[in-house]
TIVO-2410 file (N, C-alpha, C; in nm, 3 decimals):
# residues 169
REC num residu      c1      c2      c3 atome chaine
REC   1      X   9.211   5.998  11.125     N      A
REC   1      X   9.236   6.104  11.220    CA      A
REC   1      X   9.386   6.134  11.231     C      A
REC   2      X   9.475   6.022  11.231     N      A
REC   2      X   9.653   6.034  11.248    CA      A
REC   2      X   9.630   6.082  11.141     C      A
REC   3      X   9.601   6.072  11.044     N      A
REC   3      X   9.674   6.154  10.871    CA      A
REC   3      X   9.641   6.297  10.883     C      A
REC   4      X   9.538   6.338  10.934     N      A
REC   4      X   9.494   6.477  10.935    CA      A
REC   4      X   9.570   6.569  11.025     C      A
REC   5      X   9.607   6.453  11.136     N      A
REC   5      X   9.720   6.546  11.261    CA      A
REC   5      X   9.850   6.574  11.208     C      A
REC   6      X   9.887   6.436  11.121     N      A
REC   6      X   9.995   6.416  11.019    CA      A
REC   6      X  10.004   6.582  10.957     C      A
REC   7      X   9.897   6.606  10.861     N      A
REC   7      X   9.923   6.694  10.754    CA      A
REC   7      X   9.862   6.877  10.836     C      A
REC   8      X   9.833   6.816  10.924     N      A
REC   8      X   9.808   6.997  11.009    CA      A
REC   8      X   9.971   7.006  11.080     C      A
REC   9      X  10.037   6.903  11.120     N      A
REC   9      X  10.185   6.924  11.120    CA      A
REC   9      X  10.246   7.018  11.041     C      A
REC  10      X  10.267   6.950  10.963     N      A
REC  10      X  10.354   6.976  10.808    CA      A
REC  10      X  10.273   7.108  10.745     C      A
REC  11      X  10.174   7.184  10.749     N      A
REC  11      X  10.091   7.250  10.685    CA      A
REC  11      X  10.158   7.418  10.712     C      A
REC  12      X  10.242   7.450  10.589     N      A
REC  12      X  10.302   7.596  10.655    CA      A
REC  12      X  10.267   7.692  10.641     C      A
REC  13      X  10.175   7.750  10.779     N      A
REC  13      X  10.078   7.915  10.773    CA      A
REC  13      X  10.201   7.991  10.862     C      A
REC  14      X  10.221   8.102  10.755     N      A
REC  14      X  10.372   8.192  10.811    CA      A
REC  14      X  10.367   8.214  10.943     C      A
REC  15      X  10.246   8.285  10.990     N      A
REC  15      X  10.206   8.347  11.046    CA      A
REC  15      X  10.250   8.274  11.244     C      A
REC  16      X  10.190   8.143  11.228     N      A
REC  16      X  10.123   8.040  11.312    CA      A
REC  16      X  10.312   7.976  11.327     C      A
REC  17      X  10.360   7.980  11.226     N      A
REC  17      X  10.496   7.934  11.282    CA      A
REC  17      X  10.632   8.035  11.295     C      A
REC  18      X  10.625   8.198  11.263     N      A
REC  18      X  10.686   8.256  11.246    CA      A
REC  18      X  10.740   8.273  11.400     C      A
REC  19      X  10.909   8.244  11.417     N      A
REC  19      X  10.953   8.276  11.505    CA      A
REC  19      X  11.060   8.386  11.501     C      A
REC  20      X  11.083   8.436  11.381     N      A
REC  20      X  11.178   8.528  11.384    CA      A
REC  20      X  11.167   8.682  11.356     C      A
REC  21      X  11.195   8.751  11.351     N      A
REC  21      X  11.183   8.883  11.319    CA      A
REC  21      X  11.144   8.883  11.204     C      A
REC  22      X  11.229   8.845  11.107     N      A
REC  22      X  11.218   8.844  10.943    CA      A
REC  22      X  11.141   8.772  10.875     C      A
REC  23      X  11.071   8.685  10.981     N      A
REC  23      X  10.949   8.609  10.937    CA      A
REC  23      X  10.772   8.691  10.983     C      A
REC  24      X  10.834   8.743  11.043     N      A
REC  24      X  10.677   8.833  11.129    CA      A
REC  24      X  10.675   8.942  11.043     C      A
REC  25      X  10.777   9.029  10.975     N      A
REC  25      X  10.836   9.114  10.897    CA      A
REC  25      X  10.752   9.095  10.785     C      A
REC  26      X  10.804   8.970  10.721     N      A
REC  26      X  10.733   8.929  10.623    CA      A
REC  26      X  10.601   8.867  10.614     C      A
REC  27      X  10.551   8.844  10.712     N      A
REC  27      X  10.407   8.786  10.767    CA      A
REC  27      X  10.338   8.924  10.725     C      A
REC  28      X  10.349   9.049  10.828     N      A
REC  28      X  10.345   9.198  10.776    CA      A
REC  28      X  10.348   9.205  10.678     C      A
REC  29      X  10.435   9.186  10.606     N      A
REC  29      X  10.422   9.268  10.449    CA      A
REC  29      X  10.276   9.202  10.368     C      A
REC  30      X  10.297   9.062  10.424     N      A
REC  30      X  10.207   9.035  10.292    CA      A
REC  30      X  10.054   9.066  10.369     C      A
REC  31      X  10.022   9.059  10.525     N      A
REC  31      X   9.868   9.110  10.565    CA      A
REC  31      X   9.885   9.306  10.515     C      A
REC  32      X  10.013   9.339  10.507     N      A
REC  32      X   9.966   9.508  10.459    CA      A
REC  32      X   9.935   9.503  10.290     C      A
REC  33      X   9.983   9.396  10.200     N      A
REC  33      X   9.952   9.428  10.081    CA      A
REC  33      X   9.803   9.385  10.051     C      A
REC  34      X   9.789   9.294  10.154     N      A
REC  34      X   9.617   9.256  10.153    CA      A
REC  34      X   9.491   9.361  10.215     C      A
REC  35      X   9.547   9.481  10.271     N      A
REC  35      X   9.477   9.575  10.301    CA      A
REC  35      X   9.455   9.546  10.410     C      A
REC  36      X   9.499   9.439  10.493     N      A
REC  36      X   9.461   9.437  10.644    CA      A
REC  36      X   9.571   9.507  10.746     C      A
REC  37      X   9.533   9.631  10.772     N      A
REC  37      X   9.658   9.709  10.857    CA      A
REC  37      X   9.652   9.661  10.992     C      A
REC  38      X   9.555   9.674  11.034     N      A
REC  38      X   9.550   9.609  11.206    CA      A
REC  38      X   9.599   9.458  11.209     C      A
REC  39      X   9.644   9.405  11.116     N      A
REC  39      X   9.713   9.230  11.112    CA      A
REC  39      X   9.853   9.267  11.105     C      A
REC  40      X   9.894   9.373  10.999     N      A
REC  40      X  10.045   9.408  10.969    CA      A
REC  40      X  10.094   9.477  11.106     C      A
REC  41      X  10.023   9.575  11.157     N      A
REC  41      X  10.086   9.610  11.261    CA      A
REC  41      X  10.114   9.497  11.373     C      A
REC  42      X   9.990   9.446  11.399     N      A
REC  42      X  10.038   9.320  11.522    CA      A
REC  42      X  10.174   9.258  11.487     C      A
REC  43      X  10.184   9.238  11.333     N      A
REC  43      X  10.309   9.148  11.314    CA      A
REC  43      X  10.461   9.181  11.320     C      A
REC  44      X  10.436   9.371  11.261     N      A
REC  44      X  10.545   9.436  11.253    CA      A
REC  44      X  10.584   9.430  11.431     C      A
REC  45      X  10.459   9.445  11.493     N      A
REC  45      X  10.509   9.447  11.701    CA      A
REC  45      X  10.555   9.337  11.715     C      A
REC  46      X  10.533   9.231  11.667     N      A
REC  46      X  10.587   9.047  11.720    CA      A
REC  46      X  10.763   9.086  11.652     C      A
REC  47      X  10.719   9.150  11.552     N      A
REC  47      X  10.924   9.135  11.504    CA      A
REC  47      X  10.970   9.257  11.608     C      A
REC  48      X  10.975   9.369  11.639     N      A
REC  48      X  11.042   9.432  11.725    CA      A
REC  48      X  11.019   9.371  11.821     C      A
REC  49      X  10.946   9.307  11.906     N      A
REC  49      X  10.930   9.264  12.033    CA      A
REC  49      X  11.062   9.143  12.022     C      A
REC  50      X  11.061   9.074  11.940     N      A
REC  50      X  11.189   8.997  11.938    CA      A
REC  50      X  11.297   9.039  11.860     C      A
REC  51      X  11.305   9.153  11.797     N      A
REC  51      X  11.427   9.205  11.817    CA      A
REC  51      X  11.404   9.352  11.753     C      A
REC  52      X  11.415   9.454  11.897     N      A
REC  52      X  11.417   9.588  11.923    CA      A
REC  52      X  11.505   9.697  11.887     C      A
REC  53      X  11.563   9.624  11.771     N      A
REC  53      X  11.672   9.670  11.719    CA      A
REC  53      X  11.650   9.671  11.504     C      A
REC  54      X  11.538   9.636  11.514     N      A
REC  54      X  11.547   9.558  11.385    CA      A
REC  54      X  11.455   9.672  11.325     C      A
REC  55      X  11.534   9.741  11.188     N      A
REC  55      X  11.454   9.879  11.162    CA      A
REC  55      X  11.347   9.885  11.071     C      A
REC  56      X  11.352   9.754  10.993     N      A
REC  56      X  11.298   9.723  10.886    CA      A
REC  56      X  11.150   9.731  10.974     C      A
REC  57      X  11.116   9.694  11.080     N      A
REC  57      X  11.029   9.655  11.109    CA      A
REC  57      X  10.936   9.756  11.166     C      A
REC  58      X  11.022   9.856  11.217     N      A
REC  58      X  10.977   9.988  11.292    CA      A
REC  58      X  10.941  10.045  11.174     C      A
REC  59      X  11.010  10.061  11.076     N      A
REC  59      X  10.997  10.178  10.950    CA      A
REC  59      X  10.844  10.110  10.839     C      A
REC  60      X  10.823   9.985  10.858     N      A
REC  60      X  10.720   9.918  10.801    CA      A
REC  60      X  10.573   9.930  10.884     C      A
REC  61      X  10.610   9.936  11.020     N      A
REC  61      X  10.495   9.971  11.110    CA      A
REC  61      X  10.484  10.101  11.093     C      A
REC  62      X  10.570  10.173  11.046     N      A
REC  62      X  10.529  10.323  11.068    CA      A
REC  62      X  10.440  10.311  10.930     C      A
REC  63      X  10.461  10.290  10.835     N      A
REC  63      X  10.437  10.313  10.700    CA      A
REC  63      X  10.227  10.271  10.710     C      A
REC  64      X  10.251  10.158  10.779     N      A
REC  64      X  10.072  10.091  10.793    CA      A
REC  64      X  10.076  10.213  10.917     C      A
REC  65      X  10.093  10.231  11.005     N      A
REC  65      X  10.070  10.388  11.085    CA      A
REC  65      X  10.015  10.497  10.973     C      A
REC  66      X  10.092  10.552  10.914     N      A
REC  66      X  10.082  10.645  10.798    CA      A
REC  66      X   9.989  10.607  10.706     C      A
REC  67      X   9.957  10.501  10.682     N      A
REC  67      X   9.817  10.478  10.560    CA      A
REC  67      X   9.720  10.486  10.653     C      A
REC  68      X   9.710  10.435  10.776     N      A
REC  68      X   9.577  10.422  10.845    CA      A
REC  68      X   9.554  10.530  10.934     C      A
REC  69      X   9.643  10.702  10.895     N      A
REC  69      X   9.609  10.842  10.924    CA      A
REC  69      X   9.682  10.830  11.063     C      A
REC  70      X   9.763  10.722  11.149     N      A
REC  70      X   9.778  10.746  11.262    CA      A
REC  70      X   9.953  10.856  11.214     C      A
REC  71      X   9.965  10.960  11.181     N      A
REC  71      X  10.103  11.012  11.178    CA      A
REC  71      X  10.193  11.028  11.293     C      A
REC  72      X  10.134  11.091  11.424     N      A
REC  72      X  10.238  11.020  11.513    CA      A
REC  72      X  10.277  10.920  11.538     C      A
REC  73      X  10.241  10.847  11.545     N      A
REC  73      X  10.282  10.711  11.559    CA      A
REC  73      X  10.357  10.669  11.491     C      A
REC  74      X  10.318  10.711  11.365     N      A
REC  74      X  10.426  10.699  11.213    CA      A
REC  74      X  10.533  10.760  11.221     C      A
REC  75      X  10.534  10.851  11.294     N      A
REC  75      X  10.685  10.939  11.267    CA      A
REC  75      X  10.778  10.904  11.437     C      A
REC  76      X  10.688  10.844  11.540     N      A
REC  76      X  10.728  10.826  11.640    CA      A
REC  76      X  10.810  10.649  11.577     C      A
REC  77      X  10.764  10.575  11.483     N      A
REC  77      X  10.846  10.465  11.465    CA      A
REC  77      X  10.968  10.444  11.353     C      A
REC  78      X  10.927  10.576  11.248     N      A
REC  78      X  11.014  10.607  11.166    CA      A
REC  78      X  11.157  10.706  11.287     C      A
REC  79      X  11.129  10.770  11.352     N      A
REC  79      X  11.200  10.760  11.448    CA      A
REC  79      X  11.305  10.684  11.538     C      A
REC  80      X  11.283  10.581  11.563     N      A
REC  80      X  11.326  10.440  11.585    CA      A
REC  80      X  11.381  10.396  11.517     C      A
REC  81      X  11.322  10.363  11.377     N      A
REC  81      X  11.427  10.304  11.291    CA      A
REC  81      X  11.552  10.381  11.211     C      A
REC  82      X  11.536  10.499  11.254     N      A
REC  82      X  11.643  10.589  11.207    CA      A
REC  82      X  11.751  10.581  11.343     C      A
REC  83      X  11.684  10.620  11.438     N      A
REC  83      X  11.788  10.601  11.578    CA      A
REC  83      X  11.851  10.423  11.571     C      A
REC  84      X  11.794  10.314  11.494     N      A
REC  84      X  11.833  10.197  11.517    CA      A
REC  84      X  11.961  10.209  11.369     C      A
REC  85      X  11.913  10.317  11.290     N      A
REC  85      X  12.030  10.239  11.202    CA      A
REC  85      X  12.008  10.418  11.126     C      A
REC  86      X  12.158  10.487  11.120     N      A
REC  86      X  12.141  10.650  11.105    CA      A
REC  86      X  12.153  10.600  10.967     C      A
REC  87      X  12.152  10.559  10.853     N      A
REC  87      X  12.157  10.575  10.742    CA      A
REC  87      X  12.046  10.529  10.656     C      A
REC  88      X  11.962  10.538  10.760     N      A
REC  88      X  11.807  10.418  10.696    CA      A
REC  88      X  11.744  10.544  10.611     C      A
REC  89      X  11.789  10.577  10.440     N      A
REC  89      X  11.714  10.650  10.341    CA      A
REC  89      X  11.593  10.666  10.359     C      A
REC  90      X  11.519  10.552  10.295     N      A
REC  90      X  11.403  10.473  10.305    CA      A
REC  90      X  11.339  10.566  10.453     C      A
REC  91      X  11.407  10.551  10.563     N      A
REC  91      X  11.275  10.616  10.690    CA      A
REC  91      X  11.279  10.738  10.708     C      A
REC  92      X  11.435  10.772  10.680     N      A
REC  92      X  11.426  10.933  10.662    CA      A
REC  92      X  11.317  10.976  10.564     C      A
REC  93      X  11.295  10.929  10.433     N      A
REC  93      X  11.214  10.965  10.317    CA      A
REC  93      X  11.065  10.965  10.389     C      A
REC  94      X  11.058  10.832  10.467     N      A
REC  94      X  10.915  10.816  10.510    CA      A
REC  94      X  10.827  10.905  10.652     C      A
REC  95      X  10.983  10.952  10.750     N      A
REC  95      X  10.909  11.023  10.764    CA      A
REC  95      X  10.873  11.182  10.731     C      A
REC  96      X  10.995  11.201  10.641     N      A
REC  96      X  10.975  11.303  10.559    CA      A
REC  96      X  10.836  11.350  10.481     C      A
REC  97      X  10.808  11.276  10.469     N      A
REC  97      X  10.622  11.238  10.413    CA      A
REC  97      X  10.545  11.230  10.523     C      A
REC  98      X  10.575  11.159  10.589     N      A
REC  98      X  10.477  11.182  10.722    CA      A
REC  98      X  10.450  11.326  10.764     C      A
REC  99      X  10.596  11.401  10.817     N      A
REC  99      X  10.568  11.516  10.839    CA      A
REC  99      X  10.506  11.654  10.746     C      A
REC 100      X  10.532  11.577  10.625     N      A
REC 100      X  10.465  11.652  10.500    CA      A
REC 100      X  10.341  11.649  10.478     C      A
REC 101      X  10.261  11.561  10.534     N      A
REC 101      X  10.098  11.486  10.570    CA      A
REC 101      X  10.067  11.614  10.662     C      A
REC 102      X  10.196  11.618  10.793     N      A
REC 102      X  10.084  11.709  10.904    CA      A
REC 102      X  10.133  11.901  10.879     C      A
REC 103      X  10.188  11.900  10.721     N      A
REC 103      X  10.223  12.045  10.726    CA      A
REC 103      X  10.322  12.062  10.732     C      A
REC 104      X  10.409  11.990  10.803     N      A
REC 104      X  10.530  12.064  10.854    CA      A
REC 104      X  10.656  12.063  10.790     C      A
REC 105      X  10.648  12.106  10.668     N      A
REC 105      X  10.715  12.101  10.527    CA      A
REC 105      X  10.908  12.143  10.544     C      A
REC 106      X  10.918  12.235  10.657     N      A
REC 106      X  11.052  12.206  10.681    CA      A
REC 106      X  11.167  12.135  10.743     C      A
REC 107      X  11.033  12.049  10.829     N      A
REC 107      X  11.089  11.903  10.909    CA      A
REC 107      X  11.098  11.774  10.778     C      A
REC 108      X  11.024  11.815  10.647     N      A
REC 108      X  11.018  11.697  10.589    CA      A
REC 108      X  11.134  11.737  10.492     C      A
REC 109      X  11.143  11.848  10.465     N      A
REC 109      X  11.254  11.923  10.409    CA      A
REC 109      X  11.406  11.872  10.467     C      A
REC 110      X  11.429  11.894  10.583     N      A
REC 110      X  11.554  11.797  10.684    CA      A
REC 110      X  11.526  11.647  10.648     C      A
REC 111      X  11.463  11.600  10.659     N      A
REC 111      X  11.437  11.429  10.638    CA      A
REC 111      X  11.481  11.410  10.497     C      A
REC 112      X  11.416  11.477  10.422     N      A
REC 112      X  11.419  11.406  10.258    CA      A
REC 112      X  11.583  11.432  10.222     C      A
REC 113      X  11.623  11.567  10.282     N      A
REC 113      X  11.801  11.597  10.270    CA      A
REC 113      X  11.907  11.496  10.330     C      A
REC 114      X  11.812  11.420  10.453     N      A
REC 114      X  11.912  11.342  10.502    CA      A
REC 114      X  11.924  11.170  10.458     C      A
REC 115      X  11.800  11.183  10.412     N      A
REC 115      X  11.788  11.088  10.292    CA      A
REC 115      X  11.849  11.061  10.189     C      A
REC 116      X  11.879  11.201  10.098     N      A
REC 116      X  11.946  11.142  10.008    CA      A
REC 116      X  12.117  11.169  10.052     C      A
REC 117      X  12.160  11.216  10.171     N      A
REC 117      X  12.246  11.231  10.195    CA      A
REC 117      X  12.302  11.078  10.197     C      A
REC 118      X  12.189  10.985  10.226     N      A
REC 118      X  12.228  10.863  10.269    CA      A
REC 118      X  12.241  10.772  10.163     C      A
REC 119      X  12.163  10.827  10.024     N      A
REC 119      X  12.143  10.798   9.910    CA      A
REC 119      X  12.109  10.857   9.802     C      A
REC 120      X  12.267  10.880   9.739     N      A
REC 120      X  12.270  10.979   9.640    CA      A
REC 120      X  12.155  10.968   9.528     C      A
REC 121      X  12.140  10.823   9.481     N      A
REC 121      X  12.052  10.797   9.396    CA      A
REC 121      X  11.894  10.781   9.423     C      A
REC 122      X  11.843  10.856   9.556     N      A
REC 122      X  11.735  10.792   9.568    CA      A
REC 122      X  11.635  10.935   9.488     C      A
REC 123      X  11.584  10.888   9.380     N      A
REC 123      X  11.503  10.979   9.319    CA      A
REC 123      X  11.345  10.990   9.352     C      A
REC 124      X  11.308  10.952   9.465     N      A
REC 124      X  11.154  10.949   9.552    CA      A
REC 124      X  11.181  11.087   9.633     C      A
REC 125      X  11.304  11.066   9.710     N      A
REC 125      X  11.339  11.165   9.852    CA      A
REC 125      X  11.355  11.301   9.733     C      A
REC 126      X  11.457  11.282   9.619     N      A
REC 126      X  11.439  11.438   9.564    CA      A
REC 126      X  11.269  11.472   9.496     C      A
REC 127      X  11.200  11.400   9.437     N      A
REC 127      X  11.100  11.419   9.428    CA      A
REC 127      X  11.017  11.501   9.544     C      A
REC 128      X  11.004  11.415   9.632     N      A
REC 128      X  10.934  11.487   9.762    CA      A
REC 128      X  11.012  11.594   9.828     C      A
REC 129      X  11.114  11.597   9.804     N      A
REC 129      X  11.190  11.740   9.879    CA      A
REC 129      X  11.163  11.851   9.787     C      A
REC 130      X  11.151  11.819   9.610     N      A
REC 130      X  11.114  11.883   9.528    CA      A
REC 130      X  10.974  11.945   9.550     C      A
REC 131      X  10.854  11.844   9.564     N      A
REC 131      X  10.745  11.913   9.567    CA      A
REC 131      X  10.758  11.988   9.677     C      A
REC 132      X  10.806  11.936   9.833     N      A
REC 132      X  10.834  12.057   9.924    CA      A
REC 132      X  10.826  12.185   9.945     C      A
REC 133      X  10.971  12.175   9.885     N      A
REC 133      X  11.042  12.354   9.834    CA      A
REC 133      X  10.930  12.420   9.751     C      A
REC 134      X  10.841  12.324   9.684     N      A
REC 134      X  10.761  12.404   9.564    CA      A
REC 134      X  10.686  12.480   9.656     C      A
REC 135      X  10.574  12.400   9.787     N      A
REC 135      X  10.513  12.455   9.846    CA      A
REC 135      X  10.519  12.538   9.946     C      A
REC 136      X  10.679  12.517   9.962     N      A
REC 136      X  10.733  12.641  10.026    CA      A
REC 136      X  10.741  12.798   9.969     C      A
REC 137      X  10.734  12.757   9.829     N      A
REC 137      X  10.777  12.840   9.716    CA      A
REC 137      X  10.937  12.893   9.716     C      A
REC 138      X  10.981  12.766   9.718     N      A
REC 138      X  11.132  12.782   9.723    CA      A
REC 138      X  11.174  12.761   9.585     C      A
REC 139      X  11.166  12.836   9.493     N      A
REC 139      X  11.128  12.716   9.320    CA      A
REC 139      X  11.239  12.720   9.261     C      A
REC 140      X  11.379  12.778   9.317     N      A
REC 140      X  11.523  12.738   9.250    CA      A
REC 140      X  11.512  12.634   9.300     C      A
REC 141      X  11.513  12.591   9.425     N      A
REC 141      X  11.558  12.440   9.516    CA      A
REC 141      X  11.452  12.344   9.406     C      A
REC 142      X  11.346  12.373   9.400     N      A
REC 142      X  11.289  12.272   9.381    CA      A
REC 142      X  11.325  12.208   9.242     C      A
REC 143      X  11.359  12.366   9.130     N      A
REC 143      X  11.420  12.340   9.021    CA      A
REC 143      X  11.527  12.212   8.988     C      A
REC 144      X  11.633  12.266   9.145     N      A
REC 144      X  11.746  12.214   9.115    CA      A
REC 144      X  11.710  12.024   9.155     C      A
REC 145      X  11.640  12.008   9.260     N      A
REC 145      X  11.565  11.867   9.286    CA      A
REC 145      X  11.585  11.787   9.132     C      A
REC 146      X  11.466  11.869   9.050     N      A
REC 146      X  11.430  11.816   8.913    CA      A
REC 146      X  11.491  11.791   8.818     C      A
REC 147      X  11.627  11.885   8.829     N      A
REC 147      X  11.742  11.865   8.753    CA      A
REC 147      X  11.858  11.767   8.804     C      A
REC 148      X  11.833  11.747   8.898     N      A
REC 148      X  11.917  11.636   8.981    CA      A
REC 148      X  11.869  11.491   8.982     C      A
REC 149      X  11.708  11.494   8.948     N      A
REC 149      X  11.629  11.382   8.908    CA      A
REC 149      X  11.664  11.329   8.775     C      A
REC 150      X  11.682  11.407   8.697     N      A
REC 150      X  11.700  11.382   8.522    CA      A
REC 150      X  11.813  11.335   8.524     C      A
REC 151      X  11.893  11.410   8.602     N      A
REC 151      X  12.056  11.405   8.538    CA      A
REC 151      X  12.084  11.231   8.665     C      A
REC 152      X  12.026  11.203   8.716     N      A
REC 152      X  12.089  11.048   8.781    CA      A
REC 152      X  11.967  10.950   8.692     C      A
REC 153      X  11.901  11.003   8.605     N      A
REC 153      X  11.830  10.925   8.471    CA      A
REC 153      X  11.681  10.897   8.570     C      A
REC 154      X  11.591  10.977   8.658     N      A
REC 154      X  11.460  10.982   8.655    CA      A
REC 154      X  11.356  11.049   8.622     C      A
REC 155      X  11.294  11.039   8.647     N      A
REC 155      X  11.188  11.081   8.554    CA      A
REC 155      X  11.097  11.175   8.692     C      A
REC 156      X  11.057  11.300   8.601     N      A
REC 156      X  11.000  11.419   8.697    CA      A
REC 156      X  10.885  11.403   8.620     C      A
REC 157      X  10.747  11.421   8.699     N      A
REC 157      X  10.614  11.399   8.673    CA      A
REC 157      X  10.605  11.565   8.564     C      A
REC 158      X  10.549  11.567   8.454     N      A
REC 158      X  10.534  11.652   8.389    CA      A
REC 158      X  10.424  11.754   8.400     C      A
REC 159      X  10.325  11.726   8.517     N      A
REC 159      X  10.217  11.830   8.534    CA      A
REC 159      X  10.277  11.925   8.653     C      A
REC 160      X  10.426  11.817   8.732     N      A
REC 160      X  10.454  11.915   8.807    CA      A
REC 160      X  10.544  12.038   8.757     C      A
REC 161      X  10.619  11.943   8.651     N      A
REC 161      X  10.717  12.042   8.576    CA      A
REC 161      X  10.656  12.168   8.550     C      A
REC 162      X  10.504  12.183   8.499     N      A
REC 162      X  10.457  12.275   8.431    CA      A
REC 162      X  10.389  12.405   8.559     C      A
REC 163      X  10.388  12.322   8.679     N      A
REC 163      X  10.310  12.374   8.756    CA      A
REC 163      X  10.452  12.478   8.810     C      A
REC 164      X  10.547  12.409   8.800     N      A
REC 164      X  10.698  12.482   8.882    CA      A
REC 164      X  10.709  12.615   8.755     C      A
REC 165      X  10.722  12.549   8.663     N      A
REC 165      X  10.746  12.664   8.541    CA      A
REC 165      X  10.646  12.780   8.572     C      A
REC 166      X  10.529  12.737   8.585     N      A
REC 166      X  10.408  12.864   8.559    CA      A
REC 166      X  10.428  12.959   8.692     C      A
REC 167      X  10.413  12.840   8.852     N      A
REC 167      X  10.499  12.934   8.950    CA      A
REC 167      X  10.620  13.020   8.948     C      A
REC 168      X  10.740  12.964   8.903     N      A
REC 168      X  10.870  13.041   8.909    CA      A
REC 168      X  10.880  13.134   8.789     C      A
REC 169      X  10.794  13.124   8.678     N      A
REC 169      X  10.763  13.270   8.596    CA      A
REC 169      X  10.715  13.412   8.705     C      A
***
């Protein structure tokens, strides 16, 4: 019976001993890659609850928000983590997508700009600001996205290329 109390001691479940932000963070990541969103969110809340400042954690809760269709919520925490840290690419991008989920293509249009404002190289945010403008039918902007993708060496999906070409003819 002592050996078993012994080794349930010593026995390390993240979860059950996580006291830090960056441990609940990461507790989160790995219940969201397992498809359990209602586990990631509880965990992403245990890391802001101990520290309300920490963006990684807001912008990761938003993200399991955003897969599991809740978008306010998603853009109400991508929110947060942009007000916790103004240069967070990454949440600008995310909720740039979020708001691109509920339509509202020129709020995601501001996000994805302030995104890469924050990161010249981030070739996701011109992508999605690209398809944007497309559905705006803005198709120089979106052009120029695609050419701004190539030229920092990424790669533009080729059914969209063709779809921009056949539009902007």
């Amino acid at each position: 019976m002592i050996i078993i109390l012994i080794f349930l001691l010593f026995l390390d479940i993240p979860c059950a001993h996580a006291d830090t932000a960056v441990q609940w963070v990461s507790a989160g990541n790995d219940a969201y890659k397992l498809g359990s969103l209602d586990l990631a969110i509880m965990d992403y809340t245990k890391a802001i609850d101990i520290d309300p400042n920490y963006a990684k954690a807001y912008d990761n809760r938003g993200v399991a928000y955003a897969r599991e269709g809740s978008l306010k919520r998603a853009i109400d925490d991508f929110t947060m983590a942009i007000a916790t840290n103004l240069k967070d690419a990454e949440a600008y991008n995310n909720r740039g997508h979020a708001y691109a989920e509920q339509g509202n293509l020129s709020q995601s249009v501001f996000d994805y700009t302030h995104a890469i404002e924050n990161n010249a190289f981030y070739v996701k945010a011109y992508n999605n600001r690209g398809l944007a403008y497309f559905l705006l039918k803005e198709y120089k902007k979106a052009w120029d996205d695609a050419h701004t993708i190539e030229a920092i060496g990424g790669t533009v999906d080729p059914g969209f290329l063709a779809k921009l070409k056949k539009a902007a003819s």
